[in-house]
N, C-alpha and C positions, 0 to 999 in steps of 0.2 A: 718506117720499120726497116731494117738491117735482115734481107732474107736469110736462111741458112744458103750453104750448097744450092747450086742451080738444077743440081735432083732431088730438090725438096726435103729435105730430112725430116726438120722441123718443124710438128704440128699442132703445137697446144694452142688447143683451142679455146672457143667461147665457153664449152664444157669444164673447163679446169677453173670455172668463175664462177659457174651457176650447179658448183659442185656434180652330111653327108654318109652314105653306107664305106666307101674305102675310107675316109678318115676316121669313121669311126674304129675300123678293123685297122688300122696305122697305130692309133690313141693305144688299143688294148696290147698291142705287140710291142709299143717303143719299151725298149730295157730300159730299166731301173739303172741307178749306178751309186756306189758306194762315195765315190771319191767326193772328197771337200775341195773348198778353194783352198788355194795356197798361202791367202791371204789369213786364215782362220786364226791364226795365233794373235792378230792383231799390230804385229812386228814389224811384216815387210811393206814398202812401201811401192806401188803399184809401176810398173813397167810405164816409160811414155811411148805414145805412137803416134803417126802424123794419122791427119784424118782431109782426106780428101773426095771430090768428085774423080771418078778413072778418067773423065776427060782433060784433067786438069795435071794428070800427073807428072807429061813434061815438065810442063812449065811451073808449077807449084811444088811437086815435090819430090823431083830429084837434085832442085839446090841444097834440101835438107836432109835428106836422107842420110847422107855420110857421117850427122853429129853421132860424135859416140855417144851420148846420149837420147839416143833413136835407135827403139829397138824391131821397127816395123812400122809398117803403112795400112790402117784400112782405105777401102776403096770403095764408094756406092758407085753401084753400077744399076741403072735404069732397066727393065725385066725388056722393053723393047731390042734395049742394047746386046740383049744377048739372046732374043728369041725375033731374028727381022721377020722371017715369016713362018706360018704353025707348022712345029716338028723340024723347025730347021735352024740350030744352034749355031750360035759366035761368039765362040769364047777366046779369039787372037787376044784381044785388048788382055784377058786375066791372063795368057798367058806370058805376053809379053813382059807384065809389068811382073809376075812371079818370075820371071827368069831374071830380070835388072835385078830382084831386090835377093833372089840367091845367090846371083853371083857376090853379093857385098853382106851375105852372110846377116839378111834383114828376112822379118816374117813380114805376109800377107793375110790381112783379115779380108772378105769382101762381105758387101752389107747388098741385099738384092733388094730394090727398091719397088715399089708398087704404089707410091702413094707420089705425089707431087704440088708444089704452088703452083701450077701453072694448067691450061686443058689438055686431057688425054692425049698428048704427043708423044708420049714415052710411053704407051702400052702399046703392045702390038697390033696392026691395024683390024688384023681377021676377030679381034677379040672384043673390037665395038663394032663390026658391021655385022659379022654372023648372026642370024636370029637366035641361032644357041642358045648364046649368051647374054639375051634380053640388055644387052649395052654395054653388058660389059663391064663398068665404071659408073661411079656416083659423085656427083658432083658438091665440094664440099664448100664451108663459109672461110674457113683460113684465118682465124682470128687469133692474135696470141695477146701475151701480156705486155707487147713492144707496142701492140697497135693493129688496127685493121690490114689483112693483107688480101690480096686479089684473090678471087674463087678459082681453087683447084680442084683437085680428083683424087678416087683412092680407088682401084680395083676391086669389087663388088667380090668379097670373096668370100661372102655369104652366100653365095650362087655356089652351088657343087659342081656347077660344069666349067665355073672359071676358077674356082681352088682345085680341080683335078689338073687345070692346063701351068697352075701355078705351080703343080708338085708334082708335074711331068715335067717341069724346067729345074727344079728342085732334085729332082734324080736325074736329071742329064748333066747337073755340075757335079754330082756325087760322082760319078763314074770316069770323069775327066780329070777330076779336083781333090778326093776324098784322102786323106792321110800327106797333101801337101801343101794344104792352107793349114794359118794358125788358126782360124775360125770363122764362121759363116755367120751373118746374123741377118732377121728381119727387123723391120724400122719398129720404130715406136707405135705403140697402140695406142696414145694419143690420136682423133681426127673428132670430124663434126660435117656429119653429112648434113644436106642442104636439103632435109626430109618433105618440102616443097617442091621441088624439083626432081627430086627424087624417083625413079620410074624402075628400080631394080630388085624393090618387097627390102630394103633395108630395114634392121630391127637393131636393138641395142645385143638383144638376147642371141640373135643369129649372129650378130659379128664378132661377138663375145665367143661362140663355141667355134665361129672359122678358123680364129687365130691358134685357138688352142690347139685344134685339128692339123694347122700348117707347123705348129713347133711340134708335136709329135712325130708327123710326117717328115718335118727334118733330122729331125735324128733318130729314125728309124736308116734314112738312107744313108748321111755323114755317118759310120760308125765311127771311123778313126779324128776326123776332123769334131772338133767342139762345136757343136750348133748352140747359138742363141737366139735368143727372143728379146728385144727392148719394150721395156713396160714402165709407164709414167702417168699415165693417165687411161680411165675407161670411160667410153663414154656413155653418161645417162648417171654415173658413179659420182659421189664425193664421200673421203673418208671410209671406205670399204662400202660403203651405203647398201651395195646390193652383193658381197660377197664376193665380185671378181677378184679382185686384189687378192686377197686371201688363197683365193683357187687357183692363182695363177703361178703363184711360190710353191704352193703346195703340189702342185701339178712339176712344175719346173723342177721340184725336188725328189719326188717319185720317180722322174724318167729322164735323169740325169743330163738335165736342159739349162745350160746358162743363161745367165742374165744379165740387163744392162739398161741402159739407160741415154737419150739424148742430151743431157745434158748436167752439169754438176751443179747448181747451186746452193752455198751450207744456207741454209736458217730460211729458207725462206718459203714461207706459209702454204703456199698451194703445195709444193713438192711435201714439204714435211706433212701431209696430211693425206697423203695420198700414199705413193713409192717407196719412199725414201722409209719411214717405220720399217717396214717390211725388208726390205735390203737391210734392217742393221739386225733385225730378229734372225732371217736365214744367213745368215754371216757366217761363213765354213760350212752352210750345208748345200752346196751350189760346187756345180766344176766347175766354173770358171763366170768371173762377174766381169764385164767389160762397161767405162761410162764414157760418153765423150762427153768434152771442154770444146762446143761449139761457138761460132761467130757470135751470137747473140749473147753469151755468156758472161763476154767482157763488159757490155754494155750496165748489166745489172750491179746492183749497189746491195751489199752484205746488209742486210738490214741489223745486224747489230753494231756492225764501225761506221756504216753510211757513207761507207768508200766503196769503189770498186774491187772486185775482189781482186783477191791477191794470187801468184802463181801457188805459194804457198799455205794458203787456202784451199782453193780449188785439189791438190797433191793430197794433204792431210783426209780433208774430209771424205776425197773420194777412197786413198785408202783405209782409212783408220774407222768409218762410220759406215761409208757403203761397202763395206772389204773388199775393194776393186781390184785387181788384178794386174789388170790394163788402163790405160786414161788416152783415148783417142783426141789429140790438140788439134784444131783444125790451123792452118798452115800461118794462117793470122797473128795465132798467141805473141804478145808482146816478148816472152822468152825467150821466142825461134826467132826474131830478128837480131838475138844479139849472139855474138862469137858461146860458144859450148866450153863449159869449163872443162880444163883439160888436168 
């Protein structure tokens, strides 16, 4: 298996096979918002952007940054990376990398990461040792449709005392960040905790209202900055089966929350029966829909040509079906190796 990013992005799991009091008061306060995607008419065809780890940005992606057909960089950045120890913020690395990409007249998205392939190394230490927070973290199986991948973690943020620490880092980027990023997003809701191992009260239905809790809470604090949510899969869910899908558009549309997605692939069964519907239903009533064209992406085969998809593939469908906005390339794409048509 071809992992995503070394900050794990990508989590579809075994799941997508086998089909708190302040968040609440965050939920009831985030504004509504009128605005549509820009996409809504069907016409335009969605911005590209590089899509990388912030560790990786030297070296991966300021060779590319300068194609005039790159109109911006997202960046995950691991929640460790920016909170070393509790109440005490580092955000040089966004800054640094939002000053490179102003001065060349490029946007920055950042994607704040909490879930990962790998053990709890990238959370912050105080947040699996403190009793608090009963661990902290939950340990997941990692399975995609590439193949079995090594047990990782995802931040237990069905614990109120670890989604309160998650949205007190959440409002320490607002106050640094807010009105100069192109947009904020959290990972995919895609995961498959390891409910044997399990020692944190994880439930389908609790992590299901934490997430909602944390996109509220984000754009309650980004007012100016577009906060998103990526949504692909629920787990315990197939087919709307238990209604999150549904609530989670509907939610994202009420409190004027974008959307997105890890990955593009047209036609192909698990996504179309899940996400994907729903992305072409709310099409113009979303501020802003963001999808990334990840590593894994190229490997998959269009199940109706039985080729690999194509760049123009990937472009069409994420504009034209998912009304995308944006199309995060990770640094790989066969496109960005060759010279930018001028």
């Amino acid at each position: 298996m071809t992992k995503r990013i070394a900050a794990g992005v990508g989590m579809l799991m075994t799941m997508a096979l086998a089909g708190g009091a302040a968040g609440t008061a965050a939920a009831a306060s985030a504004p509504a918002s009128g605005k549509a995607s820009a996409s809504a008419s069907g016409n335009k065809t969605a911005k590209n952007y590089l899509y990388s780890s912030i560790g990786d940005f030297d070296e991966k992606v300021k060779p590319l940054v300068d194609r005039p057909d790159v109109a911006g960089v997202q960046l995950v950045v691991p929640w460790k990376a920016l909170e070393r120890k509790k109440n005490q913020y580092d955000f040089s690395a966004i800054d640094q990398a939002l000053k490179y990409l102003q001065a060349r007249h490029k946007k920055l998205f950042i994607q704040v990461q909490d879930r990962f392939f790998e053990p709890p190394t990238r959370l912050p230490d105080y947040l699996l040792k403190d009793p608090e927070y009963k661990g902290g973290a939950a340990p997941t199986k990692n399975e995609s449709g590439l193949g079995p991948g090594k047990p990782g973690t995802v931040a237990a943020q069905w614990n109120p005392q670890v989604r309160a620490r998650f949205q007190h880092l959440l409002k320490a980027m607002s106050q640094r960040f807010d009105g100069r990023l192109a947009g904020v997003n959290l990972p995919e809701t895609a995961t498959e905790v390891d409910t044997k191992k399990d020692r944190t009260g994880y439930s389908n239905d609790a992590y299901f209202k934490a997430e909602l809790d944390n996109m509220a809470y984000g754009k309650k604090v980004f007012t100016k900055t577009p906060f998103i949510q990526y949504v692909n899969f629920w787990p315990g869910e197939w087919n709307n089966s238990r209604n999150y899908m549904k609530r989670t558009f509907e939610f994202a549309k009420a409190h004027g929350i974008g959307l997105g997605g890890p990955d593009v692939l047209p036609n192909r069964p698990a996504q179309m029966q899940n996400s994907y519907p729903f992305f072409k239903k709310y099409r113009g009533q979303l501020p802003i829909v963001a999808m990334a064209v990840q590593e894994p992406d190229f490997q998959y085969k269009n199940p109706k040509t039985k080729k690999p998809y194509t760049r123009q593939e990937f472009t069409e469908f994420g504009s034209k079906t998912l009304g995308a906005d944006g199309l995060f390339w990770a640094t790989s794409a066969p496109w960005l190796q060759k010279p930018a048509a001028r």
